[in-house]
C-alpha positions in Angstrom: -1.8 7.0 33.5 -0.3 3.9 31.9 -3.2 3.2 30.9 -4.2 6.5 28.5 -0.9 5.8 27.4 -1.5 2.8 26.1 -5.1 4.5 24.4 -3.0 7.0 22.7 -0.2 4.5 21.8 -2.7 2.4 20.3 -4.7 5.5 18.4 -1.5 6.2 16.8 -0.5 3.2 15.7 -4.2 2.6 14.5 -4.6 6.2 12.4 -0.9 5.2 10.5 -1.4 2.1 9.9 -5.3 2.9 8.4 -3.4 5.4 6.4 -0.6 3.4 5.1 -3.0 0.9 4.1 -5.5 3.1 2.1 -2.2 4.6 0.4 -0.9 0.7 -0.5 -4.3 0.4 -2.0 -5.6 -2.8 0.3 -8.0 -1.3 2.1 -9.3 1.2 -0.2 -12.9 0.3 -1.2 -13.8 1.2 -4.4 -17.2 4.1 -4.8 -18.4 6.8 -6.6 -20.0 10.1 -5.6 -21.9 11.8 -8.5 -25.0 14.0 -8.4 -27.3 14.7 -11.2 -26.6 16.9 -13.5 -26.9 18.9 -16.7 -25.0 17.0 -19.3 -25.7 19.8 -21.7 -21.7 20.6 -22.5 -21.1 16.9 -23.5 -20.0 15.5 -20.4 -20.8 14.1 -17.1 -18.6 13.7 -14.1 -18.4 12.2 -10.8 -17.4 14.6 -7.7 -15.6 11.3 -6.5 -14.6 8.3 -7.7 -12.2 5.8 -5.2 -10.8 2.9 -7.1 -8.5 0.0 -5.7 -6.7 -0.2 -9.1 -6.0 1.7 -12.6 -9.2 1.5 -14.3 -12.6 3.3 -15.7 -15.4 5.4 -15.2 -18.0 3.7 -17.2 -21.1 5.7 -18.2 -24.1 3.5 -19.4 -27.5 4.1 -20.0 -30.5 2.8 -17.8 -34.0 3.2 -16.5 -36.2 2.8 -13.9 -34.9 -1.3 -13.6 -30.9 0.2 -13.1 -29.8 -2.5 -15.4 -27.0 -1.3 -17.5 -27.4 -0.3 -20.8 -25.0 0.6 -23.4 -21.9 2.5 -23.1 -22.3 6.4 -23.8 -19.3 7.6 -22.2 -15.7 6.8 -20.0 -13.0 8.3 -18.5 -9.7 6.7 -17.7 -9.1 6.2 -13.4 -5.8 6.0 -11.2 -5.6 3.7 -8.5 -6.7 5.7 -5.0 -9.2 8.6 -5.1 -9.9 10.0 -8.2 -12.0 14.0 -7.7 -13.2 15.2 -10.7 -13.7 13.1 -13.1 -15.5 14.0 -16.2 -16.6 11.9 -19.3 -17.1 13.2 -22.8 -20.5 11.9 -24.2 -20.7 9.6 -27.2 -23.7 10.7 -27.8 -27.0 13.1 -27.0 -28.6 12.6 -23.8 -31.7 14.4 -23.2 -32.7 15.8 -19.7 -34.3 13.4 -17.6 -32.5 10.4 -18.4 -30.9 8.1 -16.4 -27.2 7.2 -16.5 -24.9 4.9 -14.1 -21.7 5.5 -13.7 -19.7 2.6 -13.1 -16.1 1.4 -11.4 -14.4 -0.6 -14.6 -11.4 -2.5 -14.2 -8.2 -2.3 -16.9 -7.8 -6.2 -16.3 -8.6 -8.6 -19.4 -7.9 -6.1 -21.9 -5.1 -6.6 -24.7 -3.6 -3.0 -24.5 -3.3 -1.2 -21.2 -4.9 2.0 -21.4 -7.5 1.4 -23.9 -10.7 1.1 -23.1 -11.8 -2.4 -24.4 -15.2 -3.2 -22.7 -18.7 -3.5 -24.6 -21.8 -4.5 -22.9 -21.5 -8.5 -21.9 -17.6 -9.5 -22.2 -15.4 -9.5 -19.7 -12.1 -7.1 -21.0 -12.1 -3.7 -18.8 -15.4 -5.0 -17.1 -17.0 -3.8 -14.1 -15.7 -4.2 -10.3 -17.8 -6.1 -8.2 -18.1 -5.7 -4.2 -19.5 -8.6 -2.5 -21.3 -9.5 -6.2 -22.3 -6.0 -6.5 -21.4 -3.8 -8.7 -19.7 -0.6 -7.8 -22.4 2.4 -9.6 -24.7 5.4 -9.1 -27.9 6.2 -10.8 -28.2 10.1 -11.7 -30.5 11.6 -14.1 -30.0 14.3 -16.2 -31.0 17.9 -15.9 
């Protein structure tokens, strides 16, 4: 009996402290759940998007290789899980392209709250997990 209260003690304690952790933003690990989709209206979105800090959803253009490409679109993130999220288009996308969406950072930037980034520098730039970046490929219906 001791023992399974120990188990349950220690379940307890495990569940609130997971959850005050993923609330303090420490353990929450940055991702992005996006399907493809028509982008027809303008925009594309993400389902879900997790980030450990303020940042961006960064939409860039790629191929086959799922290099980035230029910036055609991004959307301003709180810190924690972000549901949702849709990006208005800078410009036409035509169905069966390829975008990556794309955790950014706010950190580097002059002004908080303005997206700053462009392809290569380091203001607003991507997050990197383990020297990856945080992205999804979809293509465009």
């Amino acid at each position: 009996m001791k023992t399974l209260k120990h188990a349950i003690a220690l379940v307890a304690f495990t569940a609130l402290t997971t959850s005050a952790a993923f609330a303090d933003g420490h353990s929450v690990k940055p991702m992005i759940e996006a399907a493809n989709q028509s982008v027809s209206n303008g925009t594309v979105s993400a389902a879900k998007v997790v980030a450990g800090e303020n940042g961006w959803l960064v939409v860039h253009k790629t191929d086959d290789t799922r290099k980035p490409g230029p910036v055609v679109a991004h959307a301003p993130l709180q810190k924690g899980e972000n549901v949702d999220v849709a990006a208005i288009l800078t410009e036409k996308i035509k169905a069966g392209e390829k975008l990556m969406l794309m955790v950014h950072s706010e950190k580097g930037g002059v002004k908080t709250g303005i997206f700053e980034y462009t392809l290569g520098v380091k203001e607003d730039g991507p997050i990197k997990i383990d020297d990856k970046l945080v992205m999804t490929v979809i293509t465009t219906e």
